[in-house]
C-alpha positions as CSV (number, residue, x, y, z in Angstrom):
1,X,31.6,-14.9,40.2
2,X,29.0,-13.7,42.9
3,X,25.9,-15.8,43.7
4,X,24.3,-11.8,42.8
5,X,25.8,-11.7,39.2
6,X,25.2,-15.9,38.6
7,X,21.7,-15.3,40.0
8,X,20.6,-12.2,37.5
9,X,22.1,-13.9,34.3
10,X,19.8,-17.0,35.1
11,X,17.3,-14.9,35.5
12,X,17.8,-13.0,32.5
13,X,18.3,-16.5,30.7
14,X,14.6,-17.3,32.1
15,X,12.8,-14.2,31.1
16,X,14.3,-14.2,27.5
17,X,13.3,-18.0,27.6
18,X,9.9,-16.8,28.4
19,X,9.1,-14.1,26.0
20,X,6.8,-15.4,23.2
21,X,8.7,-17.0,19.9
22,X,6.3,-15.1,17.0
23,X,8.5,-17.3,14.9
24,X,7.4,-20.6,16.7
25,X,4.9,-23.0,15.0
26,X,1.6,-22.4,16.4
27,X,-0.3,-24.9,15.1
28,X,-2.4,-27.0,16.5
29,X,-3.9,-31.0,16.0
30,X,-7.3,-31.0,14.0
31,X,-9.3,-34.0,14.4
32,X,-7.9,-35.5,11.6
33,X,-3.9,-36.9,12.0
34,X,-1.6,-34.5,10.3
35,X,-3.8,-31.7,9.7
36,X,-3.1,-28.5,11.4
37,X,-5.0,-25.5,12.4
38,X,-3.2,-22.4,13.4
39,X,-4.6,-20.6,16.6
40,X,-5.6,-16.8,17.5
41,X,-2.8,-14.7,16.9
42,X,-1.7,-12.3,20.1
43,X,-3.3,-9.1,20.7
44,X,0.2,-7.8,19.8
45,X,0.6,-9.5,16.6
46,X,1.1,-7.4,13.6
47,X,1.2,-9.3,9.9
48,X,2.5,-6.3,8.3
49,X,5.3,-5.7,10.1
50,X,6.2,-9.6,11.3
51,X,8.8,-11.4,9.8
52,X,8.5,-14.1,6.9
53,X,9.0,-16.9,9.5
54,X,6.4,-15.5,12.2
55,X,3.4,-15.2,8.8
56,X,4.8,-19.0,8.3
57,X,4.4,-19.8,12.1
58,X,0.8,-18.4,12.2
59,X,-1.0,-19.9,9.3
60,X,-0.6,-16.8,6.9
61,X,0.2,-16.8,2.8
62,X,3.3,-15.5,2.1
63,X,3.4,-11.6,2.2
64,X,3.8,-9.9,-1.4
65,X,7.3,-8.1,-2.4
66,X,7.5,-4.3,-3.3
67,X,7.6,-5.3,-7.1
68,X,4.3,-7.1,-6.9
69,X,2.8,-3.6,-6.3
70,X,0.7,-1.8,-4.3
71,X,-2.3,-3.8,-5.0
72,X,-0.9,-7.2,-4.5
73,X,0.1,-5.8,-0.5
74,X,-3.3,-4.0,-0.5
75,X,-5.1,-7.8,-1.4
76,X,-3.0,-9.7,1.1
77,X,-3.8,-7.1,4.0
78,X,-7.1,-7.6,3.9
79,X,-6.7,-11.6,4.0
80,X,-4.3,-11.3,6.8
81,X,-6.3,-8.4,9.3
82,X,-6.3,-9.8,12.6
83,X,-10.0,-8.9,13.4
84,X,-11.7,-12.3,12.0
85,X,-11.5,-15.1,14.6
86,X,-9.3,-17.5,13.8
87,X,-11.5,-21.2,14.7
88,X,-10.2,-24.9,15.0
89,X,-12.7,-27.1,12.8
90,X,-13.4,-30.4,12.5
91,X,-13.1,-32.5,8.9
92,X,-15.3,-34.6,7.9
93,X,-15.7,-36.3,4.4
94,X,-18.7,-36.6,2.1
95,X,-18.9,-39.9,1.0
96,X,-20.0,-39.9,-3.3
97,X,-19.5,-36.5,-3.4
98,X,-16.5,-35.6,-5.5
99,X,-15.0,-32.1,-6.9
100,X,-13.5,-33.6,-10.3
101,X,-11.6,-32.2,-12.8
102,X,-12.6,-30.9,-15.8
103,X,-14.2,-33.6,-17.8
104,X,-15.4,-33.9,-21.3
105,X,-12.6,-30.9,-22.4
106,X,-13.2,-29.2,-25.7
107,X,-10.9,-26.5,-26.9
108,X,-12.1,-23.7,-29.1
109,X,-11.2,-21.0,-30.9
110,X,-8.7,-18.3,-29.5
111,X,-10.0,-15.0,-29.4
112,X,-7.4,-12.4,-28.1
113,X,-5.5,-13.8,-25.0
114,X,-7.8,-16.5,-24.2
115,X,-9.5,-19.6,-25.8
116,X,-12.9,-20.9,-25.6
117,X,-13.5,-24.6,-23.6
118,X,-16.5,-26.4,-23.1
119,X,-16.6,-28.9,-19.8
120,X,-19.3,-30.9,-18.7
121,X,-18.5,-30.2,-15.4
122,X,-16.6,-26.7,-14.8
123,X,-17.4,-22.9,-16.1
124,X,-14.7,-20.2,-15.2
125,X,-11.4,-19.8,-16.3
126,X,-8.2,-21.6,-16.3
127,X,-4.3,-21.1,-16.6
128,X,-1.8,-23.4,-17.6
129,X,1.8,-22.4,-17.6
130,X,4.1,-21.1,-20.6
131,X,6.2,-22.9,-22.4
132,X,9.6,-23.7,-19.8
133,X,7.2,-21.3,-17.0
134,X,7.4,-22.2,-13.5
135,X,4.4,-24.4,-12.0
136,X,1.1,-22.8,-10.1
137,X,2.0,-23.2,-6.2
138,X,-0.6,-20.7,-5.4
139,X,-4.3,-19.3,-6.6
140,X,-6.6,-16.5,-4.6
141,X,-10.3,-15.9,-5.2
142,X,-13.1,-13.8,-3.7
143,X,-16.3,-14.2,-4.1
144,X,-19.9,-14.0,-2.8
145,X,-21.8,-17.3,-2.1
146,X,-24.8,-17.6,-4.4
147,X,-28.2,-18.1,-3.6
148,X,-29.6,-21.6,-5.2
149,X,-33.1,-22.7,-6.0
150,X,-34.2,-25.6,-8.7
151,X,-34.7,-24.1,-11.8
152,X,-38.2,-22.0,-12.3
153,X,-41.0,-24.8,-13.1
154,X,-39.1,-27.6,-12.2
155,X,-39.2,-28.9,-8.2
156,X,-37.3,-32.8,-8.6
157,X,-38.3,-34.4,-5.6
158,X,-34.5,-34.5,-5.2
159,X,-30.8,-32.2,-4.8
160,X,-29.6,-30.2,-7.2
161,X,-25.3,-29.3,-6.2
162,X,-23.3,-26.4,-7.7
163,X,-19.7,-25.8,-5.9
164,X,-17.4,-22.7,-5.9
165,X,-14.1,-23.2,-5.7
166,X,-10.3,-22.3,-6.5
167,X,-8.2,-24.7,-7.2
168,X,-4.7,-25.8,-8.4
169,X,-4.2,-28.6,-10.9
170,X,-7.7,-30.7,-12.6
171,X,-7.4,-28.9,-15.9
172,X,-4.0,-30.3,-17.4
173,X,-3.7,-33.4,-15.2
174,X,-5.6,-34.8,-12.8
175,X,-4.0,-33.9,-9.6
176,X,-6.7,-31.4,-7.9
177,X,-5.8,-29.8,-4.8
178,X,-9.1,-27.2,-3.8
179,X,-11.6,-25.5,-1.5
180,X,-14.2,-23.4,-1.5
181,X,-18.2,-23.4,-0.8
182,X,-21.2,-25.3,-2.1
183,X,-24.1,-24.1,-2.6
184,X,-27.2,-26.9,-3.0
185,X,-30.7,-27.5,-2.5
186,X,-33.7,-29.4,-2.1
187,X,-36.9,-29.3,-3.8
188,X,-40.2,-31.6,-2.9
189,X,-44.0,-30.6,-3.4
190,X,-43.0,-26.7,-4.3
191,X,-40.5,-25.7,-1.5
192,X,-37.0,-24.9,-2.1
193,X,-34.9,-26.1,0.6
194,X,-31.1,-25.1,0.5
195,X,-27.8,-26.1,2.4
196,X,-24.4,-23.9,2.3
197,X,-21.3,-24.6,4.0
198,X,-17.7,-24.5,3.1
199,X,-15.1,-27.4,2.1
200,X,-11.5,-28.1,1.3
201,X,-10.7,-31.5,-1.3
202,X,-7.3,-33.2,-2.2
203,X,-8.2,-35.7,-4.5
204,X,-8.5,-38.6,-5.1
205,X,-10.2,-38.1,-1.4
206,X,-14.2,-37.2,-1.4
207,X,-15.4,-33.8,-0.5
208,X,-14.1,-32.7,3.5
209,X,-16.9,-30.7,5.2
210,X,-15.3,-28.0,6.9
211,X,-17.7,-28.2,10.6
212,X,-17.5,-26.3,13.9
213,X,-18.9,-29.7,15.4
214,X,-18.7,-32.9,13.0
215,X,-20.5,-35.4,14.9
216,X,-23.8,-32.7,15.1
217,X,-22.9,-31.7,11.4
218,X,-22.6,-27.8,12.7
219,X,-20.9,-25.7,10.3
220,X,-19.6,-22.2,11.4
221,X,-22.3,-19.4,10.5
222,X,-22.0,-19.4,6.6
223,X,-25.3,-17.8,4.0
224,X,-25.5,-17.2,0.9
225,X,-24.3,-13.4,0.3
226,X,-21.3,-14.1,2.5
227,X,-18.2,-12.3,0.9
228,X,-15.3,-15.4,1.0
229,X,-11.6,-15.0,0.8
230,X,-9.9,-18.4,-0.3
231,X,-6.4,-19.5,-1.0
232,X,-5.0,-22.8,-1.5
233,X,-1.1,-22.9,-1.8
234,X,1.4,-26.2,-2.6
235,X,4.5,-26.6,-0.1
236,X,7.9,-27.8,-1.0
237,X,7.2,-28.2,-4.1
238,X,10.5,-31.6,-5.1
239,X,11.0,-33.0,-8.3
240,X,7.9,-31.3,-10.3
241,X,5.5,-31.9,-7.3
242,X,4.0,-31.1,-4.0
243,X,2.5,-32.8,-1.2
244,X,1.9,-30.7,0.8
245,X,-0.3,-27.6,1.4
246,X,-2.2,-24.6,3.4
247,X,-5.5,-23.3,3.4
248,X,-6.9,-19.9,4.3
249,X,-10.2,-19.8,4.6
250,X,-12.2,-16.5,5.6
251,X,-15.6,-15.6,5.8
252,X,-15.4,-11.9,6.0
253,X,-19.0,-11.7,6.4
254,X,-19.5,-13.9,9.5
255,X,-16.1,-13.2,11.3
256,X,-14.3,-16.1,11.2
257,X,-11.7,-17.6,9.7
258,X,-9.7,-20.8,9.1
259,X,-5.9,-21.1,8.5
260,X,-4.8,-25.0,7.5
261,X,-1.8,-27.2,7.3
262,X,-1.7,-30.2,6.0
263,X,-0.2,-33.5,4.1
264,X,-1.5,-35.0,0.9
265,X,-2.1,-38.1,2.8
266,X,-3.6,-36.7,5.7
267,X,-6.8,-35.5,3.4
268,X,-6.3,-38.8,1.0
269,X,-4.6,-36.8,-1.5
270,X,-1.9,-37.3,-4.0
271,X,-0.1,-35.0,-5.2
272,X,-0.2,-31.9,-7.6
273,X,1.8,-30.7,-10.1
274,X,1.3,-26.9,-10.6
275,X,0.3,-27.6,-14.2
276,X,-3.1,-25.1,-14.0
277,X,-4.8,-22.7,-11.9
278,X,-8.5,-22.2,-12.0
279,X,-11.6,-20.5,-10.6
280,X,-14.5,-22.5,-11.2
281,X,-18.4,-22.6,-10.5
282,X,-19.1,-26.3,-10.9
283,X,-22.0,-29.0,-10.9
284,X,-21.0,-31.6,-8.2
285,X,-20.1,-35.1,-8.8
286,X,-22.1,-37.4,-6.5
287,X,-22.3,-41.0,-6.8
288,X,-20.4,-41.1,-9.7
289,X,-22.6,-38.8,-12.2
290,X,-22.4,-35.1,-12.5
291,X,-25.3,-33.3,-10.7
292,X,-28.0,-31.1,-11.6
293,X,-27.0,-27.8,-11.4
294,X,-29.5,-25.4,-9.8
295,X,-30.3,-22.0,-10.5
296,X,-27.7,-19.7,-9.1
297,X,-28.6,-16.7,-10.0
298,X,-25.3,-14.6,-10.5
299,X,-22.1,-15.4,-8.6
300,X,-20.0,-12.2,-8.7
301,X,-15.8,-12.9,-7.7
302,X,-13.1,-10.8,-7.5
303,X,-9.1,-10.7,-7.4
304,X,-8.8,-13.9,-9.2
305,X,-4.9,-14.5,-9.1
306,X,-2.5,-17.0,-9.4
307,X,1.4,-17.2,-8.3
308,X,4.1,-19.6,-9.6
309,X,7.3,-21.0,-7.7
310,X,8.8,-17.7,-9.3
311,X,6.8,-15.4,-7.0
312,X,5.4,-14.2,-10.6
313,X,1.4,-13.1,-10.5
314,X,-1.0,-14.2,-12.9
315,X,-4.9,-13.1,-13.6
316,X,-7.3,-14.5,-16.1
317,X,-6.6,-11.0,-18.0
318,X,-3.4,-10.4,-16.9
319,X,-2.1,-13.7,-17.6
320,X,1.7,-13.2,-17.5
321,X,3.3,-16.0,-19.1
322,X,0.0,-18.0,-19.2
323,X,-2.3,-19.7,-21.5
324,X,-6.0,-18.7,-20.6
325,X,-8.7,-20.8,-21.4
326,X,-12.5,-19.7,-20.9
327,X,-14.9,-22.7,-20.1
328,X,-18.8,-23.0,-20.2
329,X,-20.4,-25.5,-18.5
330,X,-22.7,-28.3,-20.5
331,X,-25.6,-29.9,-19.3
332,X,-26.3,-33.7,-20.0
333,X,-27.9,-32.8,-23.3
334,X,-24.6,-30.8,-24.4
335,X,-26.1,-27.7,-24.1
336,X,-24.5,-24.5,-22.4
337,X,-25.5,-24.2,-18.7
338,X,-23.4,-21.8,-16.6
339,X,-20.8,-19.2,-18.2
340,X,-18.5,-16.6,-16.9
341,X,-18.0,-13.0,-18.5
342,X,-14.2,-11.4,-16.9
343,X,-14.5,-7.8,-15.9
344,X,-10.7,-6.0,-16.0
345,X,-7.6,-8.3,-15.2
346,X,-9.0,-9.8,-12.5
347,X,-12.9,-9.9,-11.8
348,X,-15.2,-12.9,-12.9
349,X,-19.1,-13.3,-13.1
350,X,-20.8,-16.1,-13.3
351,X,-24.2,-16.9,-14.6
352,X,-26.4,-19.4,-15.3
353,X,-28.5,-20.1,-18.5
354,X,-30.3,-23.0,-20.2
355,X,-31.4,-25.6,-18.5
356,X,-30.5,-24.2,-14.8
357,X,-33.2,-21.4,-15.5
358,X,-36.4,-23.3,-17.3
């Protein structure tokens, strides 16, 4: 063989060597050990027309199949649109400040395809699985992130914490894998003073901060009004259980967005089961009591869904398969104190009443 022919098929072996791999992992090291942040896709990089294994390689939720419909691909378009700027964070945990499952669970009456509950923690709605169904490995919400003040008359001297959040597991077992935004604030001698920023949880681990710069306690820009996209799915799921999982994070609003990878263990988790899916406005456990929860005004979501290992979809009026339950909030005097009305198959609004308003 020439030196000519040798010499062009190395060179053709170098330039196919050096054409990007879409399907490469493109992850990178967070500064927490085993946690993963996926970088800025190419300018070239099209997620509606790249493979399953290059979405997997850059951080994106698996894309919907033609039976799913045209609203499922219309949904996971606009979570996947290259225009937000994808950011590496920095973790950092809350110490006391917890995102609990549903305590003090009350079931009610069923009225067509869901039934009452009553928490003393959680409002919003929650799916559990059919009889022989396949577990929760994923859940999607959107929503808008409420404006907080301490209930009209009443300025503590102290915090009042509401969270948002979508979450799988916390309702039928205590495995609780979750993220999504809190919305608090401060009141001393009249003046409301509020703090917003977003956060993902794997408990039993405290409440992970999600910051542009840790050390400074910098979030990314993030107000109230913000329109979020969030979705949390469980990874090779063995045995009845994952422990592993992704985040997308997206603040449409601001521009940027956060795609996640990471172990149980690496964000002091366990493990979770797939046994509910949920979409919850929640008063915030911290130091080991339940928070008061401020005035929210009216937190407006929409596209709740949920997908099982089956690839099957799953709204909180659409539920499929699932058993739908529809949960008001109590105060510390029992009393009702945030509750959700649904809108179509799919669209949730919160409010607040009792106590959070007087």
């Amino acid at each position: 063989m020439s030196w000519n022919i040798v010499g062009a098929a190395i060179c053709g072996v170098l330039a196919v060597a050096a054409l990007p791999s879409f399907a490469a992992d493109r992850s990178v090291p967070t500064n927490l050990p085993g946690v993963r942040a996926f970088a800025q896709p190419p300018a070239g990089f099209n997620p509606l027309t790249a493979s399953a294994a290059e979405l997997e390689s850059w951080g994106y939720p698996p894309r919907p199949g033609p039976q799913e419909g045209p609203n499922a691909l219309a949904r996971w378009s606009e979570a996947v649109s290259p225009s937000l700027t994808r950011v590496i964070p920095q973790l950092a945990k809350t110490p006391g400040v917890y995102h609990r499952p549903a305590a003090g669970l009350k079931i009610g009456a069923t009225n067509g395809k869901s039934t009452a509950a009553t928490s003393e923690n959680w409002s919003g709605y929650a799916l559990t699985p059919g009889n022989g169904a396949q577990p929760f490995s994923y859940v999607e919400g959107r929503w808008t992130v409420p404006t907080v003040k301490q209930a009209p008359g009443t300025c503590s001297g102290g915090w009042d914490y509401s969270s948002q959040w979508v979450g799988i597991g916390g309702f039928a077992d205590g495995y609780l894998l979750q993220a999504g935004s809190a919305a608090n604030v401060f009141c001393d001698i009249g003046n409301n003073v509020p703090e917003y920023f977003p956060w993902l949880e794997w408990l039993p681990q405290s409440e992970l901060v999600i910051y542009e710069n840790a050390s400074k306690s910098i979030t990314y820009p993030f107000a109230p009004g913000d329109y979020l996209i969030v979705i949390v799915w469980a990874t090779n799921f063995s045995s009845g259980a994952s422990t592993t999982g992704n985040l997308l994070f997206e603040d449409k609003t601001q521009g940027w967005g956060v795609s996640l990878s990471f172990s149980a263990a690496s964000v002091g988790g366990s493990q979770v089961t797939g046994q509910s899916a949920e979409w919850i406005v929640e008063r915030t456990d911290v130091g080991g009591q339940f928070a008061t929860l401020p005035d929210y005004t009216a937190d407006p979501w929409w596209d709740a869904l949920a997908k099982d290992l089956g690839s099957t979809f799953h709204y909180p009026g659409a539920p499929a398969t699932s058993a739908v339950y529809d949960i008001t909030m109590l105060d510390n005097s029992n009393n009702p104190v945030s509750f959700v009305d649904l809108v179509g198959p799919a669209a949730l609004w919160f409010f607040p009443e009792g106590s959070a308003l007087k």
